[in-house]
C-alpha positions, 0 to 999 in steps of 0.5 A: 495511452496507459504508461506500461511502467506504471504497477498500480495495486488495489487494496479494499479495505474496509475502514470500519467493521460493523453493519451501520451506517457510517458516523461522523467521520473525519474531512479525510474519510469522508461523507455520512450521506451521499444522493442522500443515501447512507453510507455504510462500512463493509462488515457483518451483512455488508458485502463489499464492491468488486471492481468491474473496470479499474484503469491504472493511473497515469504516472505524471511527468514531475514523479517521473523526471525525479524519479519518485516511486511510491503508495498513495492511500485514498478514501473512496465512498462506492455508492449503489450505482457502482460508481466512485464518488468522493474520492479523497487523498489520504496519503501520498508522495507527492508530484502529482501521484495522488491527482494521478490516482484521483482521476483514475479511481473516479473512472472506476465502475464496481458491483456495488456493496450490498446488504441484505441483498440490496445495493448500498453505499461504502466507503473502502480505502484504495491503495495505489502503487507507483513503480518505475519498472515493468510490470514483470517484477514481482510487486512483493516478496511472497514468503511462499513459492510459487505453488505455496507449498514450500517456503521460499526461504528454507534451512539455515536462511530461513533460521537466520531470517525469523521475521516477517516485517509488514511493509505499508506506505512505501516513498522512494526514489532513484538517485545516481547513487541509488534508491532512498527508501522509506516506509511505514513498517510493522515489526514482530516484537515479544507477540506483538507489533512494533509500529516503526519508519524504516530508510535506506540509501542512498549509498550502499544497496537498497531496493524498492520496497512495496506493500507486503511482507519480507523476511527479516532479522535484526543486525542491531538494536536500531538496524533491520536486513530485508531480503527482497527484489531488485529493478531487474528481478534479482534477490537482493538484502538491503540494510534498513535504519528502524526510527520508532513510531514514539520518535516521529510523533515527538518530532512531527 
């Protein structure tokens, strides 16, 4: 039985943008050939799949008890006959999600890729997102209305909130003194994209994040405020610690 707390998304994203056969990739990525066929990357006159029948994974029990919420990100190689093949995990919070993700991503069925007309072999990426609420809750602050017309944040809060941060990559977890959060952020900065780890919590008010945007401003050099939504549907701001990407690798 389907375990209705679970909110997975699928993201396709093409890896590469060229209409070639795939090089040589890493282990991660997957294969050049698979039936002896070339994979390709979707671009150019590669059309991607479209996913025909794509069950949510299971939640496994060890996340669930502890509570782990979070994105797990896999490399999947779609070949002409519409079927999953090679699915790899890339990223994941652990306890079982990624295996959780694996089992169901090799049950789905697409309309293959296609180019020039004729079906062909891709590799996408797949992103799934564990939640531990029902599928009611927005999966992400959209800056938009509902009706995508006007701003969900206007006037003065709209000034007071100018960024709007790319969140990816999200591993939470529900503590008695709240969630701690953490993500893979971008950041506006001077035109361009500043790559950071954001955390919050566990004490003072943090939400769960998902993939997307949320408006933001800084409240120190080091110290970003998100407005998002809470588990029971309720706009909340919460204050995230930015470590910049430099620091995680000197660190790693």
């Amino acid at each position: 039985m389907k375990n209705v707390s679970v909110l997975a998304v699928l993201v396709l994203t093409c890896w590469a943008q060229n209409n070639q056969p795939t090089p040589s990739l890493p282990d991660k990525a997957g294969p050049v050939f698979i039936n002896g066929e070339p994979v390709y990357a979707v671009g150019g006159d590669v059309k991607g799949p479209r996913p025909v029948y794509s069950p949510d994974p299971e939640y496994s029990e060890e996340a669930r008890r502890a509570k782990l919420q979070g994105t797990c990100v896999l490399w999947v190689v779609v070949g002409k006959d519409g079927k999953s093949h090679d699915v790899r995990i890339d990223r994941s919070p652990g306890m079982g999600l990624g295996e959780k993700s694996v089992e169901a991503i090799r049950a789905w069925r697409f309309e293959p890729a296609k180019k020039d007309g004729q079906p062909v072999a891709v590799q996408i990426k797949v992103e799934t997102n564990f939640r531990l609420y029902p599928p009611g809750v927005p999966a992400l602050l959209d800056f938009r209305s509902e009706n995508g017309t006007e701003p969900f944040l206007a006037g003065k809060d709209a000034d007071r909130y100018p960024l709007l941060v790319d969140i990816s990559f999200v591993t939470g977890r529900k503590t008695d003194e709240g969630y701690v959060v953490t993500a893979d952020a971008s950041i506006p900065e001077r035109g361009q994209e500043r790559k950071a780890s954001i955390t919050c919590g566990p004490k003072g008010t943090c939400f769960m994040l998902n993939s997307g945007m949320y408006p933001a401003r800084w409240l120190k050099e080091s110290e970003l405020e998100l407005i998002g939504w809470d588990d029971k549907d309720k706009v909340q701001k919460a204050h995230f610690v930015v470590v910049p990407a430099s620091s995680l690798l000197s660190n790693s």
